[in-house]
KEMISE-143520 format. One record per residue: residue in one letter; x, y, z of N, C-alpha, C in turn. Coordinates in nm, 2 decimals. Layout:
! residues N
+------+--------+--------+--------+--------+--------+--------+--------+--------+--------+
: guse :    npx :    npy :    npz :   capx :   capy :   capz :    cpx :    cpy :    cpz :
+------+--------+--------+--------+--------+--------+--------+--------+--------+--------+
:    a :      X :      Y :      Z :      X :      Y :      Z :      X :      Y :      Z :
...
+------+--------+--------+--------+--------+--------+--------+--------+--------+--------+
! end
This chain:
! residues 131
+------+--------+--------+--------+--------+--------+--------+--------+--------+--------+
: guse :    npx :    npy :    npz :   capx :   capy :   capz :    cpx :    cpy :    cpz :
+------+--------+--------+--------+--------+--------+--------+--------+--------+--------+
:    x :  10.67 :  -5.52 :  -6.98 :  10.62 :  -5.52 :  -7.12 :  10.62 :  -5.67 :  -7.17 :
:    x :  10.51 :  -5.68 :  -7.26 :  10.55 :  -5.82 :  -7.29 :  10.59 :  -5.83 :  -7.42 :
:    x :  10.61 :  -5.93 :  -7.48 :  10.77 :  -5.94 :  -7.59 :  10.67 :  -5.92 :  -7.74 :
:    x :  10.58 :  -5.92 :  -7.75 :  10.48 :  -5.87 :  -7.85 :  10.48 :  -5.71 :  -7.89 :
:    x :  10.46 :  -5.68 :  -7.81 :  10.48 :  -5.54 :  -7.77 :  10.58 :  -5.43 :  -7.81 :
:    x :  10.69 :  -5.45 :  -7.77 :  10.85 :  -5.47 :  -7.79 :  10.84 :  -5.50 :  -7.90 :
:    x :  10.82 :  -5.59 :  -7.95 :  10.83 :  -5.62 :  -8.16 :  10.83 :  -5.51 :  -8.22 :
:    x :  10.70 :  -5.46 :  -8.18 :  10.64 :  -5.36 :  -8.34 :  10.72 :  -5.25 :  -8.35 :
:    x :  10.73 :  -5.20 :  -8.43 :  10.82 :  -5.07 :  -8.48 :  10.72 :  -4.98 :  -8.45 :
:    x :  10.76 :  -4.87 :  -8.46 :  10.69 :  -4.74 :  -8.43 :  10.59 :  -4.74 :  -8.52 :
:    x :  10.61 :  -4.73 :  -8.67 :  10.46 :  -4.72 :  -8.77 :  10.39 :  -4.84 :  -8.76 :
:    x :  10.36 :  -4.96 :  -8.70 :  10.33 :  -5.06 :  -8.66 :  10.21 :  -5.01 :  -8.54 :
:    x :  10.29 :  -4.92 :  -8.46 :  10.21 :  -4.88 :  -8.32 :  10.12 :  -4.78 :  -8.39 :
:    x :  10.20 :  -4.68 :  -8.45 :  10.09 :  -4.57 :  -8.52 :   9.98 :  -4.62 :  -8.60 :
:    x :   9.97 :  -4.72 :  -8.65 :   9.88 :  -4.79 :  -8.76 :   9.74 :  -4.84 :  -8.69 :
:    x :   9.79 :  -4.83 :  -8.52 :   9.68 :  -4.94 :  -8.41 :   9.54 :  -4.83 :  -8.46 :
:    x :   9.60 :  -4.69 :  -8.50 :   9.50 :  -4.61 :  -8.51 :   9.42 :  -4.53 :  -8.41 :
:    x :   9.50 :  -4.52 :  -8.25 :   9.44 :  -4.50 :  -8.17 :   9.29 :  -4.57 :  -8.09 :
:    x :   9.28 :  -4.49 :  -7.99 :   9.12 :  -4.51 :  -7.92 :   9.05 :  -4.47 :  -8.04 :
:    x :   9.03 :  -4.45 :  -8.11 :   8.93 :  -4.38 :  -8.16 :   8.93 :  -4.50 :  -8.27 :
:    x :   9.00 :  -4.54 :  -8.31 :   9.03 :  -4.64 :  -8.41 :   9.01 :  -4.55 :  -8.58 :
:    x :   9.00 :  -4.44 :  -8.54 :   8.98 :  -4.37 :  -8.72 :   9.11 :  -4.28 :  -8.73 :
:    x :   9.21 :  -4.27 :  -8.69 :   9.34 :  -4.25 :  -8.74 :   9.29 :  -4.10 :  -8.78 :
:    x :   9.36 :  -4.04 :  -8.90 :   9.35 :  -3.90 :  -8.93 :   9.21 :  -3.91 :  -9.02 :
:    x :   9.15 :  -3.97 :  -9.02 :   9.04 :  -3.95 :  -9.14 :   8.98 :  -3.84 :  -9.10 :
:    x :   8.94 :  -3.80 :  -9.01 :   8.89 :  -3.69 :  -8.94 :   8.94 :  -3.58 :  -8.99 :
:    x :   9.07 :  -3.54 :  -8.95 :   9.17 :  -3.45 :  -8.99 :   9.18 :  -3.40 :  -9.13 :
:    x :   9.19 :  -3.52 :  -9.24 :   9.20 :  -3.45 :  -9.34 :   9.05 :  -3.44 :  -9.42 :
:    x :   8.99 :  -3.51 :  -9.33 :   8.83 :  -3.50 :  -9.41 :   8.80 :  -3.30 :  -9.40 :
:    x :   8.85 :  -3.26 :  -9.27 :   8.79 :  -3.18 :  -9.19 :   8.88 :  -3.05 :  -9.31 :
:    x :   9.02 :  -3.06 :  -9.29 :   9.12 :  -3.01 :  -9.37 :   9.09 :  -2.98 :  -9.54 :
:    x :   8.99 :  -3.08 :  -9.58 :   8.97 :  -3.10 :  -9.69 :   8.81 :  -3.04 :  -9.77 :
:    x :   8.75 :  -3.02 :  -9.63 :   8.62 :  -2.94 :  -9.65 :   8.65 :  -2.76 :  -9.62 :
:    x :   8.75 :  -2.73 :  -9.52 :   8.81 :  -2.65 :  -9.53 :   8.86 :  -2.55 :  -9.70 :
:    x :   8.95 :  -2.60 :  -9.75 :   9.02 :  -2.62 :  -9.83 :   8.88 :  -2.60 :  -9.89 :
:    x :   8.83 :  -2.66 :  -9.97 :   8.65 :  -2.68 : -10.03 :   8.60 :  -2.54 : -10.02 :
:    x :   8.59 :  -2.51 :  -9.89 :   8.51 :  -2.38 :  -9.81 :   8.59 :  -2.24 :  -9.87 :
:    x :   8.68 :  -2.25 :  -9.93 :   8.72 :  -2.10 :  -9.99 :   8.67 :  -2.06 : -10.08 :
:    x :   8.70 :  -2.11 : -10.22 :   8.59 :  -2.10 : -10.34 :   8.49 :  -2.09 : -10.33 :
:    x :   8.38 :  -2.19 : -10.24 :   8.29 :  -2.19 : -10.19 :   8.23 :  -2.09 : -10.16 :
:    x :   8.29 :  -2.05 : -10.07 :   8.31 :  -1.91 : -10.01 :   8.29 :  -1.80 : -10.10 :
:    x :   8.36 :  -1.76 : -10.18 :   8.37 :  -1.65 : -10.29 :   8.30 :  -1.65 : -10.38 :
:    x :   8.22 :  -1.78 : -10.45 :   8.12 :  -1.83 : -10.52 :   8.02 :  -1.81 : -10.43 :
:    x :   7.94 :  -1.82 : -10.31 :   7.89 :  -1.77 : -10.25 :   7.89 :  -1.61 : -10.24 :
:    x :   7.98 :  -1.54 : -10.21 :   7.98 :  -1.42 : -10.19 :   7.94 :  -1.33 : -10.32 :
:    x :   8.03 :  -1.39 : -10.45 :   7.91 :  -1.33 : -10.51 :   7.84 :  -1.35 : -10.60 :
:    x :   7.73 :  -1.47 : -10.55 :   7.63 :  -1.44 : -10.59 :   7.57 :  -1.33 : -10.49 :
:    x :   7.56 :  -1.36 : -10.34 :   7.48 :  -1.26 : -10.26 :   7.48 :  -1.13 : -10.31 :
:    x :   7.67 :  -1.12 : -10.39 :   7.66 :  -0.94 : -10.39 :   7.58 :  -0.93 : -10.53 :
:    x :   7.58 :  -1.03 : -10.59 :   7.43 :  -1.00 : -10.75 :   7.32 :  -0.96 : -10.65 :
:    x :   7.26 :  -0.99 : -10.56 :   7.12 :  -1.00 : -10.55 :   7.11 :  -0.85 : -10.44 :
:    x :   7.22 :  -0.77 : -10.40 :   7.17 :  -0.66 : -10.33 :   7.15 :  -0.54 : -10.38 :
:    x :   7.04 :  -0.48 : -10.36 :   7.04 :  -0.39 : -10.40 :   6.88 :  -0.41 : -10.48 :
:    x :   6.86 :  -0.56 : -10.53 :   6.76 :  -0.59 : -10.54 :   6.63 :  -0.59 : -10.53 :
:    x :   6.53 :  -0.61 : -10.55 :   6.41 :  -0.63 : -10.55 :   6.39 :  -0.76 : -10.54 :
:    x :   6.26 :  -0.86 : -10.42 :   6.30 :  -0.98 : -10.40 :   6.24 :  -1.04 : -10.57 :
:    x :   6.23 :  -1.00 : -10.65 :   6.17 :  -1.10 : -10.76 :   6.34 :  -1.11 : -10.83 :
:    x :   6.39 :  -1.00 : -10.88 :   6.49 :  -1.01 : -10.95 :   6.62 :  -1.08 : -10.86 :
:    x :   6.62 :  -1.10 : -10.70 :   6.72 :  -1.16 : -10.65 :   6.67 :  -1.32 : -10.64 :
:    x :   6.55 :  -1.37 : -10.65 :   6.51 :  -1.49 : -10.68 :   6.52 :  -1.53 : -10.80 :
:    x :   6.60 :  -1.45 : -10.92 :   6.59 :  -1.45 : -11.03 :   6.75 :  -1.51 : -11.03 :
:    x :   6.83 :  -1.39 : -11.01 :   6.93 :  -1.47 : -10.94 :   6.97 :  -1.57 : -10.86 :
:    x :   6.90 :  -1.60 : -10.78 :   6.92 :  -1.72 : -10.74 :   6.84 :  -1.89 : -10.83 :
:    x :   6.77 :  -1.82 : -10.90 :   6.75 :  -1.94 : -11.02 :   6.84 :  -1.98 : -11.11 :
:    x :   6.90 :  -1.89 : -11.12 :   7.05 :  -1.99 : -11.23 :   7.06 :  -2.12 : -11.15 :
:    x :   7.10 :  -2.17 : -11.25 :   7.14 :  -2.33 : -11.24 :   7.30 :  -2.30 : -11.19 :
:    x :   7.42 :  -2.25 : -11.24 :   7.52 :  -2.22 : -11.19 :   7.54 :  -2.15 : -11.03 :
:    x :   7.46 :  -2.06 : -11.02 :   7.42 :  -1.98 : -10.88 :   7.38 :  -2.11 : -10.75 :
:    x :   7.29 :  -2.16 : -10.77 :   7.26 :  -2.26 : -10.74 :   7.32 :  -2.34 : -10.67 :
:    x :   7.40 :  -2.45 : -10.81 :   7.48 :  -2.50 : -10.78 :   7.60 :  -2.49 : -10.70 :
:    x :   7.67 :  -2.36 : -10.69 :   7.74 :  -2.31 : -10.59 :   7.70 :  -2.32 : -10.47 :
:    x :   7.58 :  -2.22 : -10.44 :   7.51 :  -2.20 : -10.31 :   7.51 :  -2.37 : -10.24 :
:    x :   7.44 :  -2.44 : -10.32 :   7.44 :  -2.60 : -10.31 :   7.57 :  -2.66 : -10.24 :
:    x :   7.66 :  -2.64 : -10.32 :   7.78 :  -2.70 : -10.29 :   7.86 :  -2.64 : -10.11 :
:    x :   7.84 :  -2.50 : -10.14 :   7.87 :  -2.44 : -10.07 :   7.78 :  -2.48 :  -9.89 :
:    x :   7.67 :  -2.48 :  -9.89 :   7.59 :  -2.54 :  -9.82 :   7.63 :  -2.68 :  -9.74 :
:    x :   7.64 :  -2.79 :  -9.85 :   7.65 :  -2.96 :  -9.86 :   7.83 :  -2.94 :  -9.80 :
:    x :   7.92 :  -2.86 :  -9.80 :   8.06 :  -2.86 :  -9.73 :   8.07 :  -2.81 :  -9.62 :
:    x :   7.96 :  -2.66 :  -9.60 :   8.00 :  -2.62 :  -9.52 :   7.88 :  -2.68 :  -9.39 :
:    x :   7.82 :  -2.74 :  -9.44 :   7.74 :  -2.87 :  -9.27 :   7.83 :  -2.95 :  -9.23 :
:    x :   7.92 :  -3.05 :  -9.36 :   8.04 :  -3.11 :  -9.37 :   8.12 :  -3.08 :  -9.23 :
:    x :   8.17 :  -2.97 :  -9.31 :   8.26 :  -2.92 :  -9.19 :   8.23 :  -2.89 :  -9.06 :
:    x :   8.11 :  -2.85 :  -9.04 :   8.08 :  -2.84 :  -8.90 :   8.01 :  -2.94 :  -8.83 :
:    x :   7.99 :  -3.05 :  -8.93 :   7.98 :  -3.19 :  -8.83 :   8.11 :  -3.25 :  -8.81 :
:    x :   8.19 :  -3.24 :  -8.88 :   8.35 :  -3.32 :  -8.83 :   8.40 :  -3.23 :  -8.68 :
:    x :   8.39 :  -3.07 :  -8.74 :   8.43 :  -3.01 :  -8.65 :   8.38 :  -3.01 :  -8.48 :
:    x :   8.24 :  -3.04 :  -8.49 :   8.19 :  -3.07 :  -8.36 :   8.20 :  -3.15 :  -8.32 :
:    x :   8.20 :  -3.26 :  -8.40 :   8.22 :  -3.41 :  -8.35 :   8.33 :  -3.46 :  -8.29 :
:    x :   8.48 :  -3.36 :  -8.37 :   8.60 :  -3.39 :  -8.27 :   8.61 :  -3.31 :  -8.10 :
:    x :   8.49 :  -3.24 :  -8.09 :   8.49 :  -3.13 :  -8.01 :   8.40 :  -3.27 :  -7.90 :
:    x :   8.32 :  -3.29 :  -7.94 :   8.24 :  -3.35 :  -7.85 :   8.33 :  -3.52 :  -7.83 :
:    x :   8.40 :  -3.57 :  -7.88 :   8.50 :  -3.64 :  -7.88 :   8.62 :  -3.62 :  -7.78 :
:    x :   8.60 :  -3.50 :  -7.77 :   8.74 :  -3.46 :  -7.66 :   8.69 :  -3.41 :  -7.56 :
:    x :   8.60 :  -3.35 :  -7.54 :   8.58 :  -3.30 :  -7.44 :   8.45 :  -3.38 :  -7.34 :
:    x :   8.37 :  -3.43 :  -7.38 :   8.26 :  -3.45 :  -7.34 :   8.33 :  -3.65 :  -7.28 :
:    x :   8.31 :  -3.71 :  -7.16 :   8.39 :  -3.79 :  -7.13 :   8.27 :  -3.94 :  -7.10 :
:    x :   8.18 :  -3.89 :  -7.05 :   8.05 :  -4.01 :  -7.01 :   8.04 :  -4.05 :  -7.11 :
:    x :   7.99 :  -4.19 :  -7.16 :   8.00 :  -4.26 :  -7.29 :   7.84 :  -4.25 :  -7.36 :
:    x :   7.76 :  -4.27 :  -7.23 :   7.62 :  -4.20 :  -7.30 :   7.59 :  -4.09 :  -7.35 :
:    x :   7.64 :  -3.96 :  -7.28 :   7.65 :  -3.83 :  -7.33 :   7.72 :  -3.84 :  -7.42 :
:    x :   7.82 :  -3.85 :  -7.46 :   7.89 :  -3.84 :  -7.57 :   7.84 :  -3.94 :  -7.73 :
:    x :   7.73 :  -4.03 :  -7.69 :   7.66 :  -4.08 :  -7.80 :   7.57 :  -3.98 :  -7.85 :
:    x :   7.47 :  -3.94 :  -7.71 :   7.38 :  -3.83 :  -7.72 :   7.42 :  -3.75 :  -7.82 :
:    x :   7.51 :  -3.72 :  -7.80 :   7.59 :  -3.55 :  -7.85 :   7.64 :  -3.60 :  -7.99 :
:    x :   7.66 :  -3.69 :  -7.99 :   7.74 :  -3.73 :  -8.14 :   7.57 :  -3.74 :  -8.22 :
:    x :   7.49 :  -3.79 :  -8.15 :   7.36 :  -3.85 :  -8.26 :   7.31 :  -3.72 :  -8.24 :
:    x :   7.31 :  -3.61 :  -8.17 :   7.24 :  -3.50 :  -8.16 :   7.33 :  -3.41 :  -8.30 :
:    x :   7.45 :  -3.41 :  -8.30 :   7.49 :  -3.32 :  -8.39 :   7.50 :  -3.37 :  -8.57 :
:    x :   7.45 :  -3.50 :  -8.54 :   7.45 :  -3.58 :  -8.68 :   7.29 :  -3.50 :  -8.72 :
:    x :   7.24 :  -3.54 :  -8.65 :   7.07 :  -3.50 :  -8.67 :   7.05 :  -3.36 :  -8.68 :
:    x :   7.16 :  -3.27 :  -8.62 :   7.15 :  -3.11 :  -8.66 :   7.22 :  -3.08 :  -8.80 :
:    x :   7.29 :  -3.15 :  -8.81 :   7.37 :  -3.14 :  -8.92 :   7.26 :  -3.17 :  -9.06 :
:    x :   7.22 :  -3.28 :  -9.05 :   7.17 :  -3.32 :  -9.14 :   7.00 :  -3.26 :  -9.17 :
:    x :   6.98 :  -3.20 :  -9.05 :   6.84 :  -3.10 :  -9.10 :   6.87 :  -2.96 :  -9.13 :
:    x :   6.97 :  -2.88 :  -9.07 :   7.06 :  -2.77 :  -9.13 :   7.06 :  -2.81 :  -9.29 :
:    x :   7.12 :  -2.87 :  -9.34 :   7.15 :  -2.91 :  -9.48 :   7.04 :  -2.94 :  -9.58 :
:    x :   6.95 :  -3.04 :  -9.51 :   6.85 :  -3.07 :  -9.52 :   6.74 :  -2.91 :  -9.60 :
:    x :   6.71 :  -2.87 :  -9.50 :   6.68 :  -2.74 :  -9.51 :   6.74 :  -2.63 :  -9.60 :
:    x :   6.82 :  -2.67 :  -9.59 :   6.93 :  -2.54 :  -9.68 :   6.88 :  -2.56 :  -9.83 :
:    x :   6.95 :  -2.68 :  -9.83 :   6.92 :  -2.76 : -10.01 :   6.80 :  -2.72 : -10.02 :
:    x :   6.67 :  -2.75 :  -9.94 :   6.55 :  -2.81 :  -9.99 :   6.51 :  -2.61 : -10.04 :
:    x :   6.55 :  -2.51 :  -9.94 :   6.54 :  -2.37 :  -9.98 :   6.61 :  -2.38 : -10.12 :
:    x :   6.71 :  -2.35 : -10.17 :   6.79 :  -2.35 : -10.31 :   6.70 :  -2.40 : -10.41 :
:    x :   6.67 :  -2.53 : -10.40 :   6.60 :  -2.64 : -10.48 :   6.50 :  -2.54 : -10.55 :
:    x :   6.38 :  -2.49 : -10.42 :   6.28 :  -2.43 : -10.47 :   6.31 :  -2.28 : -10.50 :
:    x :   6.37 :  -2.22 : -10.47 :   6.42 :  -2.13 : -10.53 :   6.47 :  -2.15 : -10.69 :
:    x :   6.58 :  -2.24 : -10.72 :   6.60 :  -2.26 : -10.88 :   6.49 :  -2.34 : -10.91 :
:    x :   6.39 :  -2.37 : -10.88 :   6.31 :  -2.44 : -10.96 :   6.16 :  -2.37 : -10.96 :
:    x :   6.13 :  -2.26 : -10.88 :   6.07 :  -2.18 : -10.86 :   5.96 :  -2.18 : -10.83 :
:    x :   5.95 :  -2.34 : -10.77 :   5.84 :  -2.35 : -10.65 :   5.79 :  -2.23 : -10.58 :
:    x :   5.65 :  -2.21 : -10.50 :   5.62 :  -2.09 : -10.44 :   5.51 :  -2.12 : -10.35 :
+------+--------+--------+--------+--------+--------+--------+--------+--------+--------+
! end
């Protein structure tokens, strides 16, 4: 070992931040959209449960609240969140070839963001009642 090395204290070595060089940001980003995802969740749930039972004019009706919306929105914009951190650490660990694993990292940024993409741009016209 060389004498540099030997210096640093342990939070010193933890600080290097790994191979990856992004330390837990991952972790609690991922933890933190989670966390996000419950409310979300049940704000989501019921609006859906407003809209059954419905007729599609009066559940588009429902889904035009500005409040409704906004949930759905939110709910949407976290939960792509989450499933781009979540794949990303997946394709990070597992996937080992350095080209494939860019592939896969720019492939799930690009699904991520047309999933969402899509989601929003549905809501939008729905509360704003494009047709």
């Amino acid at each position: 070992m060389n004498s540099t090395s030997t210096m640093k204290t342990p939070m010193k070595r933890v600080r290097g931040l790994g191979s990856a060089h992004s330390g837990t940001e991952h972790f609690w980003r991922q933890r933190l959209t989670a966390l996000a995802n419950i409310p979300l969740t049940i704000g989501f749930l019921c609006v859906v449960y407003a809209t059954l039972g419905k007729d599609a004019d009066a559940a588009r009706a429902v889904l035009a609240r500005p409040f409704d919306a906004f949930i759905i929105g939110l709910f949407v914009i976290s939960g792509v969140i989450h499933m781009k951190i979540g794949m990303q650490v997946i394709i990070e660990d597992y996937i080992h070839g350095e080209g494939s694993k860019i592939i896969a990292l720019a492939l799930n940024t690009l699904f991520s963001l047309a999933i969402g993409a899509a989601c929003v741009f549905a809501v939008l016209k729905l509360t704003f009642g494009a047709s």
